[in-house]
SEVEXZA-806278 format. One record per residue: z, x, y of N, C-alpha, C in turn. Coordinates in steps of 0.02 Angstrom, whole numbers, padded with zeros to 5 digits, always signed. Example, Ala and Ser with C-alpha at 12.3 -4.5 7.8 and 13.67 -1.06 7.14 Angstrom:
+00390+00660-00284+00390+00615-00225+00390+00660-00165/+00354+00642-00112+00357+00684-00053+00394+00645+00002/
END
This chain:
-04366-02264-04112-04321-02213-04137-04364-02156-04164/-04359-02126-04158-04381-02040-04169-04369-02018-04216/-04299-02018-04218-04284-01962-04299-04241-02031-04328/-04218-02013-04407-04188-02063-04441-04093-02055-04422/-04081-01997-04396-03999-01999-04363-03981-02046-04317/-04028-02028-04275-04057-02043-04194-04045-02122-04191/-03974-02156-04224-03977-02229-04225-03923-02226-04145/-03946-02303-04129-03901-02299-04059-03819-02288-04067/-03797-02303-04103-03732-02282-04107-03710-02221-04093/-03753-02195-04131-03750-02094-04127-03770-02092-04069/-03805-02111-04043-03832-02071-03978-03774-02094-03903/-03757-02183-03914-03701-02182-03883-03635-02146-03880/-03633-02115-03960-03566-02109-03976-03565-02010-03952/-03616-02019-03971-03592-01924-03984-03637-01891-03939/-03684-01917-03881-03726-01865-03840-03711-01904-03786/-03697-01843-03726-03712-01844-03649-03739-01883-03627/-03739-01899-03552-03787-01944-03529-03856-01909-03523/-03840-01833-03495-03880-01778-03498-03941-01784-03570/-03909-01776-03627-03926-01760-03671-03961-01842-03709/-03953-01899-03674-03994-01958-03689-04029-01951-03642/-04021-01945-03584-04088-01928-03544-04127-01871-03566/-04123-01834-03583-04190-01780-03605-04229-01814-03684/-04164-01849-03698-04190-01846-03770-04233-01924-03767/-04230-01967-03726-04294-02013-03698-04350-01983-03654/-04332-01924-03623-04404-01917-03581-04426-01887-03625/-04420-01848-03692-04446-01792-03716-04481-01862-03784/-04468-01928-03788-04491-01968-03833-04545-02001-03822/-04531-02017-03762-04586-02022-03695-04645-01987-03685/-04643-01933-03689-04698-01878-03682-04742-01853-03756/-04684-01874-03787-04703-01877-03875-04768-01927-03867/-04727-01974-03866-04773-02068-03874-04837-02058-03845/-04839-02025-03787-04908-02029-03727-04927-01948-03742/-04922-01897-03774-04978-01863-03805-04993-01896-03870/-04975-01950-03940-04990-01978-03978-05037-01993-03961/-05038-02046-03900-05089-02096-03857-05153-02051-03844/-05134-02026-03829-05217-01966-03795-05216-01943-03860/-05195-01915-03895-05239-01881-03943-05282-01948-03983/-05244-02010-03997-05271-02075-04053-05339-02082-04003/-05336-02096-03933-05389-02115-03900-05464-02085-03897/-05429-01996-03895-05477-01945-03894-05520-01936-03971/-05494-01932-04012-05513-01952-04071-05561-02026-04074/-05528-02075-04048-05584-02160-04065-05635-02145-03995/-05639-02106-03957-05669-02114-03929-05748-02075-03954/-05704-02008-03998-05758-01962-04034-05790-01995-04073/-05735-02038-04096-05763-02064-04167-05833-02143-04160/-05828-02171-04083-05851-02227-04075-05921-02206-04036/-05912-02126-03998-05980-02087-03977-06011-02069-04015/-05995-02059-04081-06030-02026-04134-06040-01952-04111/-06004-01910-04046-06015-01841-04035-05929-01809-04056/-05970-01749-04112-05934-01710-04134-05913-01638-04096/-05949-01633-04027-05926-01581-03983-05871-01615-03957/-05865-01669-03935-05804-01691-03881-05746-01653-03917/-05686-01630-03861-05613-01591-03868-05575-01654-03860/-05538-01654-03892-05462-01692-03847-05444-01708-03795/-05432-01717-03741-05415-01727-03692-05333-01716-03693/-05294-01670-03712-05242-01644-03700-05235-01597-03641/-05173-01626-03612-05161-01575-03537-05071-01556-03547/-05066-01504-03574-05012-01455-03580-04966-01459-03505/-04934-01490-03473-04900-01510-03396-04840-01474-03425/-04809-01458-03472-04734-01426-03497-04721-01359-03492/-04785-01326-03419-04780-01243-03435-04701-01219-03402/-04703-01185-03419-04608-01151-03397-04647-01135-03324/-04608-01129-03275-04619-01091-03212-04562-01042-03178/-04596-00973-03214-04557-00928-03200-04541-00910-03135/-04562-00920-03072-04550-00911-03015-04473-00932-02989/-04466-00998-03030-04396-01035-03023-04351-01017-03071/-04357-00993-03116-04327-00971-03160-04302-00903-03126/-04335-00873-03102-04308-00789-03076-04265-00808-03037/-04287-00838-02967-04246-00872-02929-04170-00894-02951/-04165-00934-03006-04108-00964-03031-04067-00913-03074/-04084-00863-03091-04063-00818-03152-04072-00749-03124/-04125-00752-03092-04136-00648-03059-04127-00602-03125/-04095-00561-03098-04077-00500-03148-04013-00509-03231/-03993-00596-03227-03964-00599-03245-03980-00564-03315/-04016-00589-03339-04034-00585-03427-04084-00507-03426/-04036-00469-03487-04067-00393-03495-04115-00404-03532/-04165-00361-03542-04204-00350-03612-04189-00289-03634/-04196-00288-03714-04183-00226-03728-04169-00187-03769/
END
């Protein structure tokens, strides 16, 4: 469980199927950047090297190509 609302009842009772599916893949992706960052860290910490980075890989970029496609001219700026 994620947040303290977030009990199954609520989530049966009052969200989408839509909206339990995002809200497990997005817990999912939570859990497994936790994982890489705890690893990247014991791994710094068990090399004894203080240059090593994280090993985080950002995969959640928006891709505006599809987005134009799907939306075009819809949305003004302005």
């Amino acid at each position: 469980m994620m947040y303290a609302w977030a009990t199954p009842e609520y989530i049966l009772d009052q969200m989408s199927m839509e909206q339990v599916m995002m809200y497990y893949e997005k817990g999912l992706k939570a859990v497994e950047l936790q994982a890489k960052v705890f690893w990247s860290i014991l791994g710094q910490a068990m090399s004894n090297n203080q240059q090593a980075e994280p090993a985080i890989i950002d995969s959640d970029k928006p891709d505006l190509e599809k987005f134009s496609k799907i939306y075009g001219n819809m949305i003004k700026r302005g």
